[in-house]
N, CA, C and O atoms as a GROMACS GRO file, in nm:
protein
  244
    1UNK      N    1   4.027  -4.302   1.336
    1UNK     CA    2   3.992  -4.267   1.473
    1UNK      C    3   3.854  -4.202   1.476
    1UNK      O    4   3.819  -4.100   1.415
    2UNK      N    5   3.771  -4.291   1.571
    2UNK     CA    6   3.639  -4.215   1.540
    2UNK      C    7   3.672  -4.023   1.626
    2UNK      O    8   3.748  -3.987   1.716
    3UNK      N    9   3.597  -3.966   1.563
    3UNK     CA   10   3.595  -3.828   1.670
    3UNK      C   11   3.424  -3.790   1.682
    3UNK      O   12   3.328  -3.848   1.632
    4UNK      N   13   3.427  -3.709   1.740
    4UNK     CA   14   3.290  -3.630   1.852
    4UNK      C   15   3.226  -3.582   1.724
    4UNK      O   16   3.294  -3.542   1.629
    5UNK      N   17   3.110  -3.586   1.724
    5UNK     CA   18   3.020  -3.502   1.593
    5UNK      C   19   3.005  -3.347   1.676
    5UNK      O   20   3.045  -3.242   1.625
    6UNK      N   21   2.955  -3.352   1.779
    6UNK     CA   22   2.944  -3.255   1.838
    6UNK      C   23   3.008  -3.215   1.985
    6UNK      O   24   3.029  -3.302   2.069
    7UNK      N   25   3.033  -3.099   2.004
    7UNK     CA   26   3.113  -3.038   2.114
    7UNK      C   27   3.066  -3.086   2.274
    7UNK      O   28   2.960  -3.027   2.298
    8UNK      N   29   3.092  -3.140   2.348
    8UNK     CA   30   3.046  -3.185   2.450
    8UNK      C   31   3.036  -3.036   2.556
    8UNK      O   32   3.120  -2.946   2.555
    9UNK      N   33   2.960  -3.040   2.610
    9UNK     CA   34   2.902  -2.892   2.710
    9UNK      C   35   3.024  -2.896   2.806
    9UNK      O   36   3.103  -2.991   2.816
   10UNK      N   37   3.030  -2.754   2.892
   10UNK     CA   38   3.097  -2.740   2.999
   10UNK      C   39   3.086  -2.866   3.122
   10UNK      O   40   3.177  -2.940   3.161
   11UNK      N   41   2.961  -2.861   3.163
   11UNK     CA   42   2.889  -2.923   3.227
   11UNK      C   43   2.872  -3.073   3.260
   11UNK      O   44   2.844  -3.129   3.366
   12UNK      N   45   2.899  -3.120   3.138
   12UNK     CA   46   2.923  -3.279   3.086
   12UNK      C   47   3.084  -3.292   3.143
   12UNK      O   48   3.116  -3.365   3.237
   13UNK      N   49   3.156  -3.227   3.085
   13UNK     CA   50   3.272  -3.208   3.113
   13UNK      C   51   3.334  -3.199   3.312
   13UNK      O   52   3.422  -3.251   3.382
   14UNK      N   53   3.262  -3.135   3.321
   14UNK     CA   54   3.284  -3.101   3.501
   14UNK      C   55   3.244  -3.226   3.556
   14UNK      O   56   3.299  -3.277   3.654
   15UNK      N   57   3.137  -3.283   3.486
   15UNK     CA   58   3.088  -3.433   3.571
   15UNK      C   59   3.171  -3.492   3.560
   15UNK      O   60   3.231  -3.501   3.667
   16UNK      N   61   3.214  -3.541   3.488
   16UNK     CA   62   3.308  -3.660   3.438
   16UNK      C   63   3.473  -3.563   3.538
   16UNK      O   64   3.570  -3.626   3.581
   17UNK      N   65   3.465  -3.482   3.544
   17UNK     CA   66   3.606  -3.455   3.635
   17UNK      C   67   3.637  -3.459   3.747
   17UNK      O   68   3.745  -3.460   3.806
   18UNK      N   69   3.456  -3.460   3.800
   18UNK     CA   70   3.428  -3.444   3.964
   18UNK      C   71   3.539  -3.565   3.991
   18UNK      O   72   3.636  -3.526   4.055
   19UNK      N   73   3.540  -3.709   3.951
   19UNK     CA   74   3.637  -3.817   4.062
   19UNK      C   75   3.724  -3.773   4.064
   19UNK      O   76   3.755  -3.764   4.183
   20UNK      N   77   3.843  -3.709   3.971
   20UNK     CA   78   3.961  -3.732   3.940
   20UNK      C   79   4.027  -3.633   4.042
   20UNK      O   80   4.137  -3.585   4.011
   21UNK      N   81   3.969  -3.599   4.159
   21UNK     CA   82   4.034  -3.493   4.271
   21UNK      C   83   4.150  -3.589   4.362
   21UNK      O   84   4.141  -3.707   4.396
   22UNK      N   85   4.205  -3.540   4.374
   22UNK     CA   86   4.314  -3.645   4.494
   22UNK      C   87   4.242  -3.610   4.621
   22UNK      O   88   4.216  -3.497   4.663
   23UNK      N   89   4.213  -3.734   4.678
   23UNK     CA   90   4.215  -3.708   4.834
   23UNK      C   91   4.290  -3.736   4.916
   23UNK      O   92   4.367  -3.821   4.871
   24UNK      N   93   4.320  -3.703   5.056
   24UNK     CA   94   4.396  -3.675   5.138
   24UNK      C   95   4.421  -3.853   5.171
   24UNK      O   96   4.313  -3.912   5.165
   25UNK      N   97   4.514  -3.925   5.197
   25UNK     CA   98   4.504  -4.076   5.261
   25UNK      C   99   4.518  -4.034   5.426
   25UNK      O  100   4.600  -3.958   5.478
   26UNK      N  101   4.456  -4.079   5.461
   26UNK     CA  102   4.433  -4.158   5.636
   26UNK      C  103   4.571  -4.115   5.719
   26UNK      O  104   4.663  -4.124   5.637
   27UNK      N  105   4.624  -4.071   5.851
   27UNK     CA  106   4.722  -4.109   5.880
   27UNK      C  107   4.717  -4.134   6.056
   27UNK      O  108   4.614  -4.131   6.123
   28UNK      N  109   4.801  -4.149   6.087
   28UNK     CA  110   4.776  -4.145   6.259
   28UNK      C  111   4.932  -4.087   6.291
   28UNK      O  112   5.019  -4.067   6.206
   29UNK      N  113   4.942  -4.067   6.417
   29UNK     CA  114   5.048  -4.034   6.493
   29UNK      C  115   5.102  -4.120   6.591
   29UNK      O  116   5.053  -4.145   6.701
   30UNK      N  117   5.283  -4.195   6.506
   30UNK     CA  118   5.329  -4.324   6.596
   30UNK      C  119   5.365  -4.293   6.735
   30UNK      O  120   5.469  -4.236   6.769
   31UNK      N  121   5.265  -4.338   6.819
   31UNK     CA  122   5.323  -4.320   6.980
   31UNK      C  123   5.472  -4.319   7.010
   31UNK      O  124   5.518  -4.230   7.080
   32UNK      N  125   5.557  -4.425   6.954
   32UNK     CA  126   5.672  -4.407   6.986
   32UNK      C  127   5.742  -4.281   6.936
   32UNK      O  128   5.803  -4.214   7.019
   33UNK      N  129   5.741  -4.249   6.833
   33UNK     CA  130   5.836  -4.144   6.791
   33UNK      C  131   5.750  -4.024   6.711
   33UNK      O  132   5.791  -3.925   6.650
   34UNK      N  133   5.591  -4.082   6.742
   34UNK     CA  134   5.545  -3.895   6.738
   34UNK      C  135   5.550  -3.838   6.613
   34UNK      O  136   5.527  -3.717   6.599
   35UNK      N  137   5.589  -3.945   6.474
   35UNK     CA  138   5.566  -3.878   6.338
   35UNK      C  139   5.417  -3.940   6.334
   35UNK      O  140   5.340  -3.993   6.413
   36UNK      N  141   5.420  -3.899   6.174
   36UNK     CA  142   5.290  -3.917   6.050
   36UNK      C  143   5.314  -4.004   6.012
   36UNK      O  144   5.416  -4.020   5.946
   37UNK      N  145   5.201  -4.129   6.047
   37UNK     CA  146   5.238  -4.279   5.966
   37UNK      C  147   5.108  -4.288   5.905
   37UNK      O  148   4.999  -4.272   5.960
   38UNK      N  149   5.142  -4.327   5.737
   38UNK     CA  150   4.984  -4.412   5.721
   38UNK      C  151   4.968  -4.502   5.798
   38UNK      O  152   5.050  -4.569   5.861
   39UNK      N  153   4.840  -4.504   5.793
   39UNK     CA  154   4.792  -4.656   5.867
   39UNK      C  155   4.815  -4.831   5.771
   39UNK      O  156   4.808  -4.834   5.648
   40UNK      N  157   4.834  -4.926   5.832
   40UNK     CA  158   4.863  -5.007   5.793
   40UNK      C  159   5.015  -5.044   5.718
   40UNK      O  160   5.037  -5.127   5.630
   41UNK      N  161   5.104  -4.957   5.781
   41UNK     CA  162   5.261  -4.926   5.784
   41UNK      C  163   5.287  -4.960   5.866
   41UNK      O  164   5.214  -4.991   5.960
   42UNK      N  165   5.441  -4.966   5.857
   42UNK     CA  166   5.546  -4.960   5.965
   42UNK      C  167   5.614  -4.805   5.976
   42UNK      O  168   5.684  -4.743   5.896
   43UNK      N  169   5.593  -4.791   6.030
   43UNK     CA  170   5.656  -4.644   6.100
   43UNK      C  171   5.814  -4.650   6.042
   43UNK      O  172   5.886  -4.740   6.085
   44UNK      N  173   5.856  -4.576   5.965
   44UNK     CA  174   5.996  -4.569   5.922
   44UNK      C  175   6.109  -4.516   6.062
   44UNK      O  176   6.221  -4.562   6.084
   45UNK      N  177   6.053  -4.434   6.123
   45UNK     CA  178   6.128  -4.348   6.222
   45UNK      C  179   6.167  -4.452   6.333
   45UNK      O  180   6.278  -4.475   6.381
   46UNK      N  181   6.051  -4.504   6.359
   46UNK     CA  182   6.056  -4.584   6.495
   46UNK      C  183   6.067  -4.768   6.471
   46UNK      O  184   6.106  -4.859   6.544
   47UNK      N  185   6.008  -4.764   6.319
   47UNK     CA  186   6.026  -4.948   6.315
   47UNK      C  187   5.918  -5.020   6.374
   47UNK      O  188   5.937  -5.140   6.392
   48UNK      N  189   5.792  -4.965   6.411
   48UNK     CA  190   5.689  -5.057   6.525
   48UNK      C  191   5.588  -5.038   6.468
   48UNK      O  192   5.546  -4.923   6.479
   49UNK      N  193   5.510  -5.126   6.392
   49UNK     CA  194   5.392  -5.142   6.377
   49UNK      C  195   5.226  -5.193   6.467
   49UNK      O  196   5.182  -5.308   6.470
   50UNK      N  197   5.179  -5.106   6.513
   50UNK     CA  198   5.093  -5.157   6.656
   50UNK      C  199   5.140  -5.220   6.768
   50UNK      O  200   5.118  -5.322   6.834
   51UNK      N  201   5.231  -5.103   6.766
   51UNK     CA  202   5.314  -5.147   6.952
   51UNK      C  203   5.413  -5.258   6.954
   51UNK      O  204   5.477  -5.290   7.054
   52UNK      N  205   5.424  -5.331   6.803
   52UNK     CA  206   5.533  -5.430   6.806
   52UNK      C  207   5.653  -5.364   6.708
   52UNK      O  208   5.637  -5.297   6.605
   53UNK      N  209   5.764  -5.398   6.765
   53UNK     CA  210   5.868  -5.401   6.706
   53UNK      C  211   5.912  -5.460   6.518
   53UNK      O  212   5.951  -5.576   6.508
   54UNK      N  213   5.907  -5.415   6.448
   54UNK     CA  214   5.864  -5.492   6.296
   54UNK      C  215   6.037  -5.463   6.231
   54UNK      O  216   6.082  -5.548   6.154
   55UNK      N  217   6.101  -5.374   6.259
   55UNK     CA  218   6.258  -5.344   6.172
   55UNK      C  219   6.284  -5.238   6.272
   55UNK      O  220   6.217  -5.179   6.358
   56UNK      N  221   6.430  -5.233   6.224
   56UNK     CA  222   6.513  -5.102   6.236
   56UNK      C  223   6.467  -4.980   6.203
   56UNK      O  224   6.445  -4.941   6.088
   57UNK      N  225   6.449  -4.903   6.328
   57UNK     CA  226   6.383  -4.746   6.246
   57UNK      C  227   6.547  -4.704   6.256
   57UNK      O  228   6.647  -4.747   6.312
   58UNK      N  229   6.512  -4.597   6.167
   58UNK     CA  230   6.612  -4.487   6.164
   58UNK      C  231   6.715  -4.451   6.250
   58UNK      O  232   6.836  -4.448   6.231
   59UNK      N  233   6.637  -4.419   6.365
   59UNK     CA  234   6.700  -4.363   6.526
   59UNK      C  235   6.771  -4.478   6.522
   59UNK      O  236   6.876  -4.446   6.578
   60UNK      N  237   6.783  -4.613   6.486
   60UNK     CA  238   6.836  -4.704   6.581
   60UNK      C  239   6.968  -4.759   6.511
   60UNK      O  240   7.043  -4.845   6.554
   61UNK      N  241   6.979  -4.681   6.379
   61UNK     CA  242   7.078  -4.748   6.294
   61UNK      C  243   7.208  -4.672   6.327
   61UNK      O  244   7.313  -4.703   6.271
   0.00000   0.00000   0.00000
């Protein structure tokens, strides 16, 4: 296994970590039933994806 000849800096280190942050994903609020949907879902609660009907939400089972 090759290894490091020398110690890599703090600094080097922090760069290379800057991507690895989680960011927040996108969401909107389903008119019908008023939860947190990602976008490009079907709303679990309500079943309607852009004002159309797509499945059974929850409420309806």
């Amino acid at each position: 296994m090759p290894n490091p000849k020398r110690r890599h800096s703090k600094t080097r280190r922090d760069k290379r970590r800057t991507h690895d942050k989680i960011s927040t994903k996108p969401y909107y609020i389903d008119t019908v039933s008023g939860e947190a949907t990602l976008y490009h879902r079907v709303c679990l609660e309500s079943g309607y994806y852009k004002g159309h009907q797509m499945m059974k939400g929850k409420d309806e089972e």
